[in-house]
DRENFI-106591 format. One record per residue (C-alpha): chain; z, x, y; residue in one letter. Coordinates in Angstrom, 3 decimals, padded with zeros to 6 digits. Example, Ala and Ser with C-alpha at 12.3 -4.5 7.8 and 13.67 -1.06 7.14 Angstrom:
% DRENFI-106591
   chaine          z          x          y   residu
        A    007.800    012.300   -004.500        a
        A    007.140    013.670   -001.060        s
***
This chain:
% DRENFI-106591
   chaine          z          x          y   residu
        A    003.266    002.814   -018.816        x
        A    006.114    000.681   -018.791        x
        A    009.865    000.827   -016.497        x
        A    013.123   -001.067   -018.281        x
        A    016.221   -001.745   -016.944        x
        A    019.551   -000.809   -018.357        x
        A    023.099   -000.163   -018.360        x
        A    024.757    002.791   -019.952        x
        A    026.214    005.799   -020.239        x
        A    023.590    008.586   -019.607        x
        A    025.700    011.101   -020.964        x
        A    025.325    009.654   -023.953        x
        A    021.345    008.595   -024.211        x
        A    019.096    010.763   -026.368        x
        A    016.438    010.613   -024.264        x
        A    013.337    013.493   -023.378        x
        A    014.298    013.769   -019.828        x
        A    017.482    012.383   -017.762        x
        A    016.862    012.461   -014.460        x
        A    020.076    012.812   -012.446        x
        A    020.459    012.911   -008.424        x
        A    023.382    015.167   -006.686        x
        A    024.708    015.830   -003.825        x
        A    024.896    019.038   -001.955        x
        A    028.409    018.365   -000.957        x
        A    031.469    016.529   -002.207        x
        A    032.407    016.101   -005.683        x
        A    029.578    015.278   -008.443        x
        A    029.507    011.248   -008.429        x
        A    028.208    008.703   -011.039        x
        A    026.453    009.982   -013.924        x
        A    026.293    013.647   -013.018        x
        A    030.131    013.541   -013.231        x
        A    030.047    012.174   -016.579        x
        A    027.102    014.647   -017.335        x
        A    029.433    017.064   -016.134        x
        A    032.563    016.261   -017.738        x
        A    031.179    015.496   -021.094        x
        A    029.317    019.463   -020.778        x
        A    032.995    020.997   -020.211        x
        A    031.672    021.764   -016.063        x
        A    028.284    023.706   -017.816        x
        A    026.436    021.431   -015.108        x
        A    028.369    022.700   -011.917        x
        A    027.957    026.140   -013.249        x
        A    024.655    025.506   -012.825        x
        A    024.766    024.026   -009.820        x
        A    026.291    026.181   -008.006        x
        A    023.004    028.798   -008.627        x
        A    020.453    026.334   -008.424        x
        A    020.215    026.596   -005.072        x
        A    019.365    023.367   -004.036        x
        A    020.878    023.281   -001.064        x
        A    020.387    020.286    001.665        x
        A    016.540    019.288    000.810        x
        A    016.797    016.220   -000.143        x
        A    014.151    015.791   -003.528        x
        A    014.490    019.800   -004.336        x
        A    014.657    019.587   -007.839        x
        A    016.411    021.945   -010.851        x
        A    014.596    021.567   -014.464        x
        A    017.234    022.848   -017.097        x
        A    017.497    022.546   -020.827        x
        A    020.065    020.667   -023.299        x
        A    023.733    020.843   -022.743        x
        A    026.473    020.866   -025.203        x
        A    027.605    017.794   -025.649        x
        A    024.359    015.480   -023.736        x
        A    022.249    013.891   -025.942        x
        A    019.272    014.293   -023.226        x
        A    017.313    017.190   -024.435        x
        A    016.581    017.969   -021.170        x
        A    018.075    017.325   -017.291        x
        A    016.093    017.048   -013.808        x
        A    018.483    017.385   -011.268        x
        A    017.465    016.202   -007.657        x
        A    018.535    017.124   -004.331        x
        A    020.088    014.063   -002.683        x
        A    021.189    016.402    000.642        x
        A    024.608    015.293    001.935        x
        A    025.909    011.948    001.127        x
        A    027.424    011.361    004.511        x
        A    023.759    011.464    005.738        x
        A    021.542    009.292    002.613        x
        A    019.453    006.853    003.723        x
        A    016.374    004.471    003.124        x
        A    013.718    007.606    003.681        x
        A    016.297    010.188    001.745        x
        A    015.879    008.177   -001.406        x
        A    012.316    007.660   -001.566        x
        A    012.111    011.181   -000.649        x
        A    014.448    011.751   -003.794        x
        A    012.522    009.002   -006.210        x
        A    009.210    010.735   -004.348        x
        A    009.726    014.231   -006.076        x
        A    010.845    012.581   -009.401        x
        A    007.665    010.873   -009.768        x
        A    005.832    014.288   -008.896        x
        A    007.839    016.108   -011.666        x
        A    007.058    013.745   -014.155        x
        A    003.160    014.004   -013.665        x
        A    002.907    017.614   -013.794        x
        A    005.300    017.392   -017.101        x
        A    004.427    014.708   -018.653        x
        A    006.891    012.816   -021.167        x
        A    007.254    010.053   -023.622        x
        A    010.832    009.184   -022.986        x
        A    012.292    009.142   -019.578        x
        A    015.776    008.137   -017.694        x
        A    016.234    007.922   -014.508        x
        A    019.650    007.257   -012.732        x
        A    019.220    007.539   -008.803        x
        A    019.424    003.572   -008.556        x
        A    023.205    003.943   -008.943        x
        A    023.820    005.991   -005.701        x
        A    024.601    003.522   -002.513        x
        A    022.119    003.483    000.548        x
        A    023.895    001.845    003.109        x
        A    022.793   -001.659    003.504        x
        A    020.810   -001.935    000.870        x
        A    021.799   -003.386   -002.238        x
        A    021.414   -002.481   -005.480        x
        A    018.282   -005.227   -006.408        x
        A    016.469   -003.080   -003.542        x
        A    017.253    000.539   -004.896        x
        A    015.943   -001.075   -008.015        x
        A    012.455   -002.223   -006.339        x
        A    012.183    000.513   -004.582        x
        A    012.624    002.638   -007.727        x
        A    010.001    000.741   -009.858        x
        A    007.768    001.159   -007.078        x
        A    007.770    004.637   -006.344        x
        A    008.054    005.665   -010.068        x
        A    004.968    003.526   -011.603        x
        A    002.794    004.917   -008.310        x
        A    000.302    007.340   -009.914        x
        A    001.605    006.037   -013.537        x
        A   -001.127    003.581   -013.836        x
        A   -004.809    004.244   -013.921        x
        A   -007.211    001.443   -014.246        x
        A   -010.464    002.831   -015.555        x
        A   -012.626    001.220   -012.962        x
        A   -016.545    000.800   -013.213        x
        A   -017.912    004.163   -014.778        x
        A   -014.332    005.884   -015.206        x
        A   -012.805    006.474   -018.240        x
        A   -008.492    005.523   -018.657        x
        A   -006.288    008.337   -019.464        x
        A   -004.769    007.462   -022.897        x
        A   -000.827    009.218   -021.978        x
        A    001.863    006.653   -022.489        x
        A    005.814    006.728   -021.089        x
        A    008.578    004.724   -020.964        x
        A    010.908    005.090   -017.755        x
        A    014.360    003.375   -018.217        x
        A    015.904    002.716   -015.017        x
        A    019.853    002.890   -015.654        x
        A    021.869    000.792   -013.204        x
        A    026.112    000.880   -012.830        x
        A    026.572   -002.391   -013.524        x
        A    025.319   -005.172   -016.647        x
        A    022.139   -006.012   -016.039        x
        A    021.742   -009.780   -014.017        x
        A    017.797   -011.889   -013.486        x
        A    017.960   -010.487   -009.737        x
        A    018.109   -007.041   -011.393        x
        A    015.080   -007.258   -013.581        x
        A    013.380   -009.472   -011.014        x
        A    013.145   -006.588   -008.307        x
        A    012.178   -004.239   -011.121        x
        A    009.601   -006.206   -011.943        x
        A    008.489   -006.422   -008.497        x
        A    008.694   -002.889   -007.794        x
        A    006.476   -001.908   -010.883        x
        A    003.717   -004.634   -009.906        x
        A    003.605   -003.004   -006.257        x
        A    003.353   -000.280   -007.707        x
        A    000.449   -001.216   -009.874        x
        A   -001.001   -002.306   -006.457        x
        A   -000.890    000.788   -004.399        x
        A   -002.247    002.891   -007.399        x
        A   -004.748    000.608   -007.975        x
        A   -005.461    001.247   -003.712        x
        A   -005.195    004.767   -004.318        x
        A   -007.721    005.354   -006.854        x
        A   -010.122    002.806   -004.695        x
        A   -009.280    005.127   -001.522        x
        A   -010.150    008.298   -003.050        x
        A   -013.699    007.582   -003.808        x
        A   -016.576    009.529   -003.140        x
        A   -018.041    007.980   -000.713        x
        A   -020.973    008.094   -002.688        x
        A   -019.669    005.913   -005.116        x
        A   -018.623    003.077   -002.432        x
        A   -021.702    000.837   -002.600        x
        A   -022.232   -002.791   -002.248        x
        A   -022.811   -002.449   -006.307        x
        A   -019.773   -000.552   -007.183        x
        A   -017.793   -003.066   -005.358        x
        A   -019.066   -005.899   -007.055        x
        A   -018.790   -004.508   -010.149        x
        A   -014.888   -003.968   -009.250        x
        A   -014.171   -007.233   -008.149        x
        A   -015.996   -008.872   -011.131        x
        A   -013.923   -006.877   -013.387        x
        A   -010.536   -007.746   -011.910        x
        A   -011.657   -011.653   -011.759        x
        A   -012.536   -011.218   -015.661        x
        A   -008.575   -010.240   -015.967        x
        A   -007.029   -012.170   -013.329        x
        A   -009.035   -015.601   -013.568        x
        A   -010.352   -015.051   -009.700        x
        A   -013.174   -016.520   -008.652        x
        A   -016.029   -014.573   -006.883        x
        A   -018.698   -016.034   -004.837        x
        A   -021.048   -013.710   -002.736        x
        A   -022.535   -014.931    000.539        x
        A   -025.782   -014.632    001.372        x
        A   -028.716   -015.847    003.945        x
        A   -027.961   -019.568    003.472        x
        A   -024.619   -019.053    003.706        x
        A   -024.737   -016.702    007.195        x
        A   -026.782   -019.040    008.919        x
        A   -024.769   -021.903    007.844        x
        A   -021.515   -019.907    009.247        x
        A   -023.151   -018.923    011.788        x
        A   -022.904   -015.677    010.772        x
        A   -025.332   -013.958    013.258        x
        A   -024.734   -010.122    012.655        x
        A   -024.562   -010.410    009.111        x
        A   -028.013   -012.259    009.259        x
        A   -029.645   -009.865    011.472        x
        A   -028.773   -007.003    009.091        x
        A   -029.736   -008.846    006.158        x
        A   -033.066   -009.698    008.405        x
        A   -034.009   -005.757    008.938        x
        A   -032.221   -004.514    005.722        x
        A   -032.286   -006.430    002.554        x
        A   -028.640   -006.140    001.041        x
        A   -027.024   -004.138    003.466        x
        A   -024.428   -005.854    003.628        x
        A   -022.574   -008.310    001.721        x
        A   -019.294   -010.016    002.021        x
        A   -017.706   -011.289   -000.876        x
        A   -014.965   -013.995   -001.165        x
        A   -011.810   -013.716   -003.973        x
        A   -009.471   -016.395   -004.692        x
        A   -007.637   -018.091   -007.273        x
        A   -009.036   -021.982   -008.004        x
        A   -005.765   -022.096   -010.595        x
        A   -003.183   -021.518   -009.071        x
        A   -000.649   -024.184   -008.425        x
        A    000.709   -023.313   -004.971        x
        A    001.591   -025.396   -001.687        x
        A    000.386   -024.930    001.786        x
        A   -002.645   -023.263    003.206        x
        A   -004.050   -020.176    001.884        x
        A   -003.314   -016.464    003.367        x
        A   -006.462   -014.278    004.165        x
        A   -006.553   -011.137    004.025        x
        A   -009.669   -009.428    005.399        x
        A   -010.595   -005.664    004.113        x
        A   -013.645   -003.384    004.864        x
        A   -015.204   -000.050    003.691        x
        A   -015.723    001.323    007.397        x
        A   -014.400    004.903    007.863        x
        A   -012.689    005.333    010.952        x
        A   -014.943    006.254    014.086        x
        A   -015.500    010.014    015.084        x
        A   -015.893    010.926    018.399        x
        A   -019.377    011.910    019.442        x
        A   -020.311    015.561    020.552        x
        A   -020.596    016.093    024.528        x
        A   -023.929    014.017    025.823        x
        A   -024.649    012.121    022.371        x
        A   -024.546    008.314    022.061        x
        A   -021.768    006.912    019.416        x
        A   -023.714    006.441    016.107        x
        A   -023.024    004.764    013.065        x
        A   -020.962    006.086    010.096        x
        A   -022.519    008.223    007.777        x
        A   -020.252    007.504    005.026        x
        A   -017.830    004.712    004.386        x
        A   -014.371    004.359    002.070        x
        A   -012.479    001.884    000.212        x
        A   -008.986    002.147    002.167        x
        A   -009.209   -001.276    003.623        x
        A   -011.032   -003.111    000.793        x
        A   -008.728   -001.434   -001.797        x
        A   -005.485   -002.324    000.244        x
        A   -006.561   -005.902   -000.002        x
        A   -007.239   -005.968   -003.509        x
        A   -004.380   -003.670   -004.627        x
        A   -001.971   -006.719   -002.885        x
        A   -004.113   -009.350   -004.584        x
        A   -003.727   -007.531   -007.612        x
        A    000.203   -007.288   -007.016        x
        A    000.037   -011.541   -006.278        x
        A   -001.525   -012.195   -009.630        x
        A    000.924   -009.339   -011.649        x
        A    003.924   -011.309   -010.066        x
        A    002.116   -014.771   -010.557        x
        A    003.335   -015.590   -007.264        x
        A    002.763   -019.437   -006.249        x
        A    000.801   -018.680   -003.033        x
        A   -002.862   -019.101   -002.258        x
        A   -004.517   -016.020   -001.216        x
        A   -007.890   -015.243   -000.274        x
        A   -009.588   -011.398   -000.218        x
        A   -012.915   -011.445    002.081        x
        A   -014.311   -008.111    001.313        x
        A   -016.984   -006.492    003.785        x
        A   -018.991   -003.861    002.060        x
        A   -022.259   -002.420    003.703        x
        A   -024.590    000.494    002.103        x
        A   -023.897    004.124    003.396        x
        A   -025.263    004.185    006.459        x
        A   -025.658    001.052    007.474        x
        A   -023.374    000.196    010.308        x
        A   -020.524   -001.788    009.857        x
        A   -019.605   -001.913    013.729        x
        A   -022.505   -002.288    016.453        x
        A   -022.010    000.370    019.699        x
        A   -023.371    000.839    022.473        x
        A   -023.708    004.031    024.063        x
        A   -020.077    003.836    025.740        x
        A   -017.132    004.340    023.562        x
        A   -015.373    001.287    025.265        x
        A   -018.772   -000.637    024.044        x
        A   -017.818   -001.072    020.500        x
        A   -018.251   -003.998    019.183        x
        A   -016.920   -004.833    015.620        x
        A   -019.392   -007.793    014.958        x
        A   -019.267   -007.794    011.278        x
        A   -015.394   -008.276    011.355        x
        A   -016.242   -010.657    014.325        x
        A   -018.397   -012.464    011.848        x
        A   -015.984   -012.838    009.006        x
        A   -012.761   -013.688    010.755        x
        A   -014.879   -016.616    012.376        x
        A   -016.081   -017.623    008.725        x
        A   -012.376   -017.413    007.775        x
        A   -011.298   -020.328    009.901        x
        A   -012.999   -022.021    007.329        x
        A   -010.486   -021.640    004.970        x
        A   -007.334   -023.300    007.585        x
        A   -005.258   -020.725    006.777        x
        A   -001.667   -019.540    007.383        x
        A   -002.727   -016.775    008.923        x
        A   -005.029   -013.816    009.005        x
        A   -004.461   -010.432    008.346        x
        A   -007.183   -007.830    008.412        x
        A   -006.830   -004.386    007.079        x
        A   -008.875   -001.524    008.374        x
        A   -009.235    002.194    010.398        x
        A   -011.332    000.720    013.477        x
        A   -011.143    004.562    014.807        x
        A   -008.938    007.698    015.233        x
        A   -007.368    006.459    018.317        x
        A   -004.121    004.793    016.163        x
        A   -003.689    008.178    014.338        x
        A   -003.626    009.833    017.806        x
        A   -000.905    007.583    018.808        x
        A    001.019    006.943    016.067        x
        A    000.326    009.901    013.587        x
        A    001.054    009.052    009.776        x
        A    004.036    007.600    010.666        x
        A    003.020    003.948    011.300        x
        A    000.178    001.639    010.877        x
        A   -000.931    000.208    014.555        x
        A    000.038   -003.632    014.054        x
        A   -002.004   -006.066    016.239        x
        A   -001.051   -009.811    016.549        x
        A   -001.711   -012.617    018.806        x
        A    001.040   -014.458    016.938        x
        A    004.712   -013.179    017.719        x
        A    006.602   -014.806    014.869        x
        A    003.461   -013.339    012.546        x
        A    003.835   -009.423    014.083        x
        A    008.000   -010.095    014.069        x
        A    007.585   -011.273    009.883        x
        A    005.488   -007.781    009.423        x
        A    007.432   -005.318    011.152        x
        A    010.492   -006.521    009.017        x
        A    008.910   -006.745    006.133        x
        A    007.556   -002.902    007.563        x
        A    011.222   -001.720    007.511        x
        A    012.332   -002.947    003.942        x
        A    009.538   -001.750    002.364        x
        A    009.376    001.650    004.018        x
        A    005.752    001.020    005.014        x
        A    006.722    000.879    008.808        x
        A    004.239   -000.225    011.928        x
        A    004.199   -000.340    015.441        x
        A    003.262   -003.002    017.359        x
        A    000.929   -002.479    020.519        x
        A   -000.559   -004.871    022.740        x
        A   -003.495   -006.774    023.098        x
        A   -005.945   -006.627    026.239        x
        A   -007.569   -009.455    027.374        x
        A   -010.077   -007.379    029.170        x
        A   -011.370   -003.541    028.581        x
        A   -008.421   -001.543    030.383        x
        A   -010.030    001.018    033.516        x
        A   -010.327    003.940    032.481        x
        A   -007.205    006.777    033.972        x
        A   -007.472    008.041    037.394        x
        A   -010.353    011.178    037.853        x
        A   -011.318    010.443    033.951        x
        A   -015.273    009.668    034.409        x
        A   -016.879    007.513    031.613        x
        A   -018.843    010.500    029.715        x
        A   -015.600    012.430    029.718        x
        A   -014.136    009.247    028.017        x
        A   -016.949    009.733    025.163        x
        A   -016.147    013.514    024.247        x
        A   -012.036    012.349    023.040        x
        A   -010.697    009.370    021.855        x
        A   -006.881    007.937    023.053        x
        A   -004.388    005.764    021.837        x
        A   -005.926    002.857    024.675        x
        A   -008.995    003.214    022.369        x
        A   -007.483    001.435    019.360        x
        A   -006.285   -001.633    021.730        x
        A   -009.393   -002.071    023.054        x
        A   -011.133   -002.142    019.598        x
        A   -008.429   -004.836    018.118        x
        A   -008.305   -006.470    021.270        x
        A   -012.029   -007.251    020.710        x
        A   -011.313   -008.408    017.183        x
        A   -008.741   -010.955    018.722        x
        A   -011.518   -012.695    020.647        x
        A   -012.791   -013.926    017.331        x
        A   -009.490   -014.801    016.031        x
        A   -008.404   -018.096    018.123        x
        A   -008.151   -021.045    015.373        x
        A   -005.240   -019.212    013.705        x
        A   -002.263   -016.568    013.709        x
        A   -003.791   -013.315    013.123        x
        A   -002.594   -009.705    012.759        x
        A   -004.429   -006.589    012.141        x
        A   -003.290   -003.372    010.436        x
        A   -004.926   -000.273    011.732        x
        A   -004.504    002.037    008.702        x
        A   -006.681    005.106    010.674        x
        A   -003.425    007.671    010.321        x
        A   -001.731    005.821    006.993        x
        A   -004.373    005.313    004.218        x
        A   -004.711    009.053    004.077        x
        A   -002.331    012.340    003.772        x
        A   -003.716    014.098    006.967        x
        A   -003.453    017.994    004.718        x
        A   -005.197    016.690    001.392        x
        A   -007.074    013.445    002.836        x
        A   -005.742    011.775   -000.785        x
        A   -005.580    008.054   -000.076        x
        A   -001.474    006.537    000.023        x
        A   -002.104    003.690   -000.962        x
        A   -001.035    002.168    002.522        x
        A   -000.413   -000.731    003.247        x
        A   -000.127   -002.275    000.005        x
        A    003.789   -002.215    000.179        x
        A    003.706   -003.989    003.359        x
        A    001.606   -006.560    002.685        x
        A    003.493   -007.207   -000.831        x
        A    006.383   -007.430    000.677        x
        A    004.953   -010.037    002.922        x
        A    003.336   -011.673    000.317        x
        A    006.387   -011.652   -001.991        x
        A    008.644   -013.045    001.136        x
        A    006.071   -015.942    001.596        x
        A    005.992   -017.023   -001.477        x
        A    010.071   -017.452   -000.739        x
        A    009.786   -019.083    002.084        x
        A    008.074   -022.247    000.525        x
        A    010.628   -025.427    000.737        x
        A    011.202   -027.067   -002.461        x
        A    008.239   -024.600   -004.552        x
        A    009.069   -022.605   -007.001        x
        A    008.171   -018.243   -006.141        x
        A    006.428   -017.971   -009.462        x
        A    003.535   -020.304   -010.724        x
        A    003.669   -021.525   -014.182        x
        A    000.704   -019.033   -015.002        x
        A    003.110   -016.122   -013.951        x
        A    004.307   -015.434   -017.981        x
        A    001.001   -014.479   -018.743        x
        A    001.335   -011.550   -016.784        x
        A    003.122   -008.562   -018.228        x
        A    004.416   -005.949   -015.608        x
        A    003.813   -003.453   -018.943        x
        A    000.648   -001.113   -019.479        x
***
């Protein structure tokens, strides 16, 4: 798959598919005027019985038009201009990118990036298009899969000539994109399939094609660490469970490295009336593949920044988070264990990336990912970076003790349901091992997943790109881009 910028007329492009974006009221604008124009009005004939109407990414497949090289037109809802937005052109890039997998073609143009969202500029409509469109474009064959063999070319037409901030955010956009496909087909796993092996098999691949390196720690290394919970299950179970460490020895980047910290624990059910909590059955890849999908994104841009991936996988039903019989009682040791371990490393900062239970979805629905920090500048950096890339969060607090429980609620009431306070208390255990640095974590329990179809999102790869991305900015006097970065093509 592979997304080019350019500047044209689209009137005149004899391309499969042009993809144009209209309003439901007002004149026709930009290149559905000249679509229009050069057609003799056939395309406001049309419009006016497509029905459309306000719904913004409702979309109208017609054929040629006399006088438009484009064989054939997608026309997409943009609702009414007075009212476009940030979410109304995802929405609108959103339903382009599900018309062109269920019709798949060679040749595609795509012209949305020329209508204004207010305050953004045009270098952001550009990302954001890249992003959106090579989602679900990409597929990486991972261990035991095969790779579809389809190929297309999206051109993404802008209003203007073409300048290196242009094809810069393109090329952003299309390696984030990479990344949260890459997280998607990680996150939609059988769980069957999400063992210690498969894992390793995954990372060893991508550090084959990105240069990582991959060390796995083991006994010597836990007791060293003092990794006690990772030593007592490798004490009663041999193998089950492993951490694994991914970095970059190569790269030539300042300052201390960024950790990000992903596991495969699924979030926590609530027990039925009168039984204890008990471990997971089944585990998933939403944390570990939202780790690597931004690691993968890092090494697509080349970006000049040290990052390290410590990846938690356990066999299915082995425990990933001791409990005790209370629901307040959980105790995420493992996670204790590794952000410990990642002191090691002085980094920036921390971020770990996982569903620690339901509670976060209770609270905050799909809308948001929970964001926990004991850092304020670190939680202020990720909510903004939240807002530009349309992967929001909301912050909550963090408890230094277990909060009492809500007047006339007894404690084995408390174990039938969880609530939104059960989410704090779980990352505001985490935080007690995470003192030696600024640390955030993402609870992903209502984002990694479409609540209808449980099909992983891809969440929060977008986020943590854009931080990522922003870092790498923010270095004085270092250049964004290591001198490896050519050797990466943003092209599949």
């Amino acid at each position: 798959m592979e997304i080019v910028p350019a500047a044209g007329e689209a009137e005149k492009l004899g391309t499969e598919f042009l993809v144009l974006g209209v309003f439901c009221d007002g004149p026709l604008m930009g290149s559905a005027r000249a679509v229009n124009n050069r057609s003799a009005g056939r395309l406001a004939a049309i419009l006016d019985q497509a029905g459309l109407g306000e719904t913004v990414g409702a979309t109208c497949l017609i054929g040629k038009l006399p006088g438009v090289a484009a064989h054939r037109l997608l026309l997409v809802g943009l609702g009414k201009a007075g009212r476009f937005s940030d979410r109304a052109y995802r929405q609108a890039l959103a339903a382009v990118a599900v018309a062109l997998n269920d019709d798949p073609v060679a040749e595609v143009v795509v012209t949305l990036a020329e209508n204004e969202v207010p305050r953004r500029a045009l270098s952001w409509r550009m990302q954001q298009a890249a992003r959106i469109l090579a989602d679900g474009r990409f597929d990486f064959g991972l261990p035991d899969r095969n790779i579809r063999g389809e190929k297309c070319t999206i051109t993404l037409l802008v209003p203007q000539a073409l300048t290196s901030e242009l094809v810069g955010a393109l090329r952003q956009g299309v390696a984030i994109g990479e990344g949260v496909s890459f997280a998607k087909e990680l996150g939609d796993l059988s769980p069957d399939l999400c063992t210690p092996a498969f894992i390793a098999r995954t990372l060893q691949a991508m550090s084959n094609q990105f240069g990582f390196s991959l060390d796995v720690l083991g006994r010597h290394e836990f007791e060293e660490h003092g990794m006690m919970h990772f030593l007592a299950r490798e004490n009663a179970v041999a193998g089950a469970c492993k951490l694994f460490v991914v970095r970059s020895d190569h790269r030539e980047a300042a300052g201390r490295p960024i950790v990000l910290i992903g596991d495969d624990v699924a979030a926590l059910q609530a027990p039925a009336k009168h039984e204890p909590f008990a471990p997971p059955s089944a585990c998933d890849m939403h944390g570990i593949g939202s780790v690597l999908g931004a690691m993968r994104t890092v090494e697509r841009l080349g970006l000049a920044l040290n990052v390290v991936g410590l990846i938690v996988a356990s066999q299915r039903g082995a425990s990933c988070i001791d409990r005790d019989d209370g629901h307040r009682a959980r105790k995420p040791s493992l996670l204790g264990d590794v952000l410990g371990y990642a002191a090691h490393f002085s980094p920036s900062c921390v971020i770990t990336v996982a569903a620690l239970s339901r509670a976060s979805f209770i609270a905050l629905g799909s809308h948001a990912s929970g964001l926990f920090a004991n850092d304020e500048g670190l939680a202020s950096e990720l909510s903004k970076c939240g807002g530009i890339s349309g992967d929001g969060v909301w912050q909550l607090p963090l408890w230094e003790d277990d909060p009492p429980l809500p007047a006339g609620q007894d404690a084995e009431a408390d174990q039938e349901i969880e609530c939104p306070a059960d989410a704090i208390a779980a990352a505001s255990n985490l935080a007690r091992f995470a003192t030696a640095y600024p640390w955030a974590h993402l609870d992903i329990a209502g984002t990694a997943s479409t609540a209808q179809r449980r099909r992983s999102t891809g969440r929060p790869v977008p986020l943590l790109a854009e931080f990522l991305v922003g870092r790498a900015r923010a270095v004085p006097g270092h250049a964004i881009f290591s001198p490896r970065s050519s050797r990466n093509s943003i092209h599949e």
